[in-house]
C-alpha positions as CSV (number, residue, x, y, z in Angstrom):
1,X,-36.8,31.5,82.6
2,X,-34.0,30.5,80.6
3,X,-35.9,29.1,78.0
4,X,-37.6,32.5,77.4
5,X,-34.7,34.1,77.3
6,X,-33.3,31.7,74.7
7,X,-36.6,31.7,72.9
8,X,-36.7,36.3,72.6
9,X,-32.4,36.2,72.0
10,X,-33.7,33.8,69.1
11,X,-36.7,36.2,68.0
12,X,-34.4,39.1,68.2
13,X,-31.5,37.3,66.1
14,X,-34.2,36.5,63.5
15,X,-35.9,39.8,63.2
16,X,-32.1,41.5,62.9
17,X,-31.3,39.2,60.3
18,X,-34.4,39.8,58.7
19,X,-34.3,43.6,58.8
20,X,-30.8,43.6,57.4
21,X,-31.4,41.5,54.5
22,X,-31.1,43.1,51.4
23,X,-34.8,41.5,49.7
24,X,-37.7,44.5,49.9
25,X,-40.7,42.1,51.0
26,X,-42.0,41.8,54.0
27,X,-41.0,39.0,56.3
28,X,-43.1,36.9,58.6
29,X,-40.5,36.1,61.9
30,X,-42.1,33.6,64.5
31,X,-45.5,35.6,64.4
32,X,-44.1,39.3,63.7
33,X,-44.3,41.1,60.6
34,X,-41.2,42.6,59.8
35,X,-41.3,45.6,56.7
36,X,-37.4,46.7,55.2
37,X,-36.1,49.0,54.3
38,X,-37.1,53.1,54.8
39,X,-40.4,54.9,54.3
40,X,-41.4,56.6,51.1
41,X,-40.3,60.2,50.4
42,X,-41.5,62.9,48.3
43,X,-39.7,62.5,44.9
44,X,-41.4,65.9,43.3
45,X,-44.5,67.8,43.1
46,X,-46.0,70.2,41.0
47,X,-46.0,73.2,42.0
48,X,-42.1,72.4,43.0
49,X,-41.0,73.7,46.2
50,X,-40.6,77.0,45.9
51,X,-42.5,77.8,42.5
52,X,-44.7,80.4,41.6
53,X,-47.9,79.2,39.3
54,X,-50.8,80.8,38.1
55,X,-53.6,81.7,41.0
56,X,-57.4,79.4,40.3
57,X,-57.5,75.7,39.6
58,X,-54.2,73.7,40.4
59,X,-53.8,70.4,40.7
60,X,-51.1,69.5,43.6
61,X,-49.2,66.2,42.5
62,X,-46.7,64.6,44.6
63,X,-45.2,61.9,43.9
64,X,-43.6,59.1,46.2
65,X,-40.8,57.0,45.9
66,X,-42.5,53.3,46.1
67,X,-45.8,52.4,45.5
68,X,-48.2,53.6,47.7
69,X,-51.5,52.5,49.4
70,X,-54.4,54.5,48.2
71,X,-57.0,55.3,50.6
72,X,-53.8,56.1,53.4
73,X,-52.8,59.7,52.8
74,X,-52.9,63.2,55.1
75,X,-52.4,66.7,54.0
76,X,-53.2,70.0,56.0
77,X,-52.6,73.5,56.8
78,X,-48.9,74.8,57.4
79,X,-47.8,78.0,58.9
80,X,-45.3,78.7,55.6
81,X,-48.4,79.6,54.1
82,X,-52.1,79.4,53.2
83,X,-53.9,76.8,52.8
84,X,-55.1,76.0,49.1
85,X,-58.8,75.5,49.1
86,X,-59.1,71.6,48.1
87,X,-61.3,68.6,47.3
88,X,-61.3,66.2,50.8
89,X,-59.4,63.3,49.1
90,X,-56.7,62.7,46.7
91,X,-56.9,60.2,43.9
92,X,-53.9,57.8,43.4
93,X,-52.6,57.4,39.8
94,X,-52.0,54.1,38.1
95,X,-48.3,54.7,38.6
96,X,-48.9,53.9,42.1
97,X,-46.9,56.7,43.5
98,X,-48.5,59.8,41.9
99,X,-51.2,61.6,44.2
100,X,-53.3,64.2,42.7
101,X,-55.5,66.3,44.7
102,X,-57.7,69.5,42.8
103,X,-57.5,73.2,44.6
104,X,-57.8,76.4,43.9
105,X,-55.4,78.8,45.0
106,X,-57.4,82.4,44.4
107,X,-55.5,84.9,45.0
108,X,-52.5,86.0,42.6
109,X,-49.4,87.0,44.3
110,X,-49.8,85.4,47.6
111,X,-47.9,81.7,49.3
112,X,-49.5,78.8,49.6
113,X,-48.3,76.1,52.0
114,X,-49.4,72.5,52.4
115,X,-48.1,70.1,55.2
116,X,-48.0,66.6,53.4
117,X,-48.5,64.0,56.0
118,X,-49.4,66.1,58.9
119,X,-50.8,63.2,60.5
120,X,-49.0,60.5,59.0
121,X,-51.2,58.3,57.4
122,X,-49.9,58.8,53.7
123,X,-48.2,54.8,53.9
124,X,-46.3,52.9,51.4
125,X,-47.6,49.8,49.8
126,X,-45.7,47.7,52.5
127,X,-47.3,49.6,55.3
128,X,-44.1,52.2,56.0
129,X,-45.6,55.5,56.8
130,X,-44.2,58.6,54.7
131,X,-41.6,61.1,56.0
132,X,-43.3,64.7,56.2
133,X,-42.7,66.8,53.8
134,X,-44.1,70.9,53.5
135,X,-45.0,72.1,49.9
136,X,-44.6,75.7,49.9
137,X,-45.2,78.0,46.8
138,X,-46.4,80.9,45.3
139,X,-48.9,82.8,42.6
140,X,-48.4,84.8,39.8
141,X,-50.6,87.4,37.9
142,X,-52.2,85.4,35.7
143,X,-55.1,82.8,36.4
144,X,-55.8,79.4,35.4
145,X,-59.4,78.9,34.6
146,X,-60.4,75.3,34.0
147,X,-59.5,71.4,34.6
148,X,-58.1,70.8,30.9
149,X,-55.2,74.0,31.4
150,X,-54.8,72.6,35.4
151,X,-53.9,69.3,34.1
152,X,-51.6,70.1,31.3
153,X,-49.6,72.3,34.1
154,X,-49.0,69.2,36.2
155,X,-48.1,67.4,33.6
156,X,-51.4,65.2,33.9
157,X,-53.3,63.3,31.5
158,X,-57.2,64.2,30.8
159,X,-57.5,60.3,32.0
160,X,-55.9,61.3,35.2
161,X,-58.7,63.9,36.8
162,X,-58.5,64.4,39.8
163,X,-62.1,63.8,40.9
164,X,-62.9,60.4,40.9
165,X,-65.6,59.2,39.0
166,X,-68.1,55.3,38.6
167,X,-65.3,54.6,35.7
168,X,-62.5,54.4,38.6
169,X,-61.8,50.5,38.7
170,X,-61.4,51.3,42.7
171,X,-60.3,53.5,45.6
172,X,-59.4,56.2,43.5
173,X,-56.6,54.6,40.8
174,X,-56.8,56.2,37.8
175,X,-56.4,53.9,35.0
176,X,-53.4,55.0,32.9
177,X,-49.9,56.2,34.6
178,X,-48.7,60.1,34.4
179,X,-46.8,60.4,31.3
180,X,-42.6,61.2,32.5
């Protein structure tokens, strides 16, 4: 019984020291995984928080703080706003961080709302699961018609569609990061 107790005080002592060291990989303690440091955030997005855009074809882009894993993401409905009409599945960019996900939003002058990691799932590269985060905006008058004009309102490059093609070198990564 003693021994036991030695042996988890030990396992403890270990996984604290561990946890409070200041390297970022992951650790393997007597058997245990043990992942530092906090779970990604939303950085930005296009829209912003907040922002009004044109009504049609958007491309929501969010983009993490760390690298993230690509086929472990989550988006849904919120009650902030409607929910924009959207492909099933998001396609990480080479950056490793950047999500973008094609919708159209069709009506002008109305909110929008998306719950980002409503079931958390979205996960950093280290396996941390994403804080939720609510993406709430709004659209204007005018209309976006087409891919090319989405993209160049997010800030994307034609090489980062959002609808993943054979010419994807896997699970969705684009091949070429956003430009800043």
């Amino acid at each position: 019984m003693i021994r036991a107790l030695a042996a988890s005080a030990l396992i403890a002592t270990a996984c604290l020291a561990a946890l409070s060291a200041s390297a970022q990989a992951t650790k393997q303690v007597e058997g245990l995984t043990v992942v530092p440091g906090p779970g990604p955030t939303v950085q930005s997005t296009y829209p912003a928080d907040g922002s009004s855009v044109p009504a049609g074809v958007v491309i929501l882009k969010i983009v993490f703080d760390q690298p993230m894993t690509p086929d472990a993401w989550a988006y849904g409905p919120s009650p902030d706003g409607d929910f924009p009409h959207c492909l099933a599945d998001p396609r990480l960019l080479a950056d490793q961080r950047t999500y973008a996900l094609l919708c159209t939003v069709p009506q002008q002058n109305h909110t929008y709302a998306v719950e980002i990691n409503d079931a958390p799932r979205f996960a950093s590269a280290a396996g941390r699961s994403a804080k939720t985060y609510t993406l709430k905006f709004s659209t204007t008058d005018d209309v976006t018609r087409g891919l090319d004009d989405a993209l160049t309102q997010a800030g994307l490059a034609a090489t980062d569609d959002p609808i993943m093609t054979w010419r994807d070198p896997g699970k969705g990564v684009s091949q070429t990061p956003p430009p800043p």
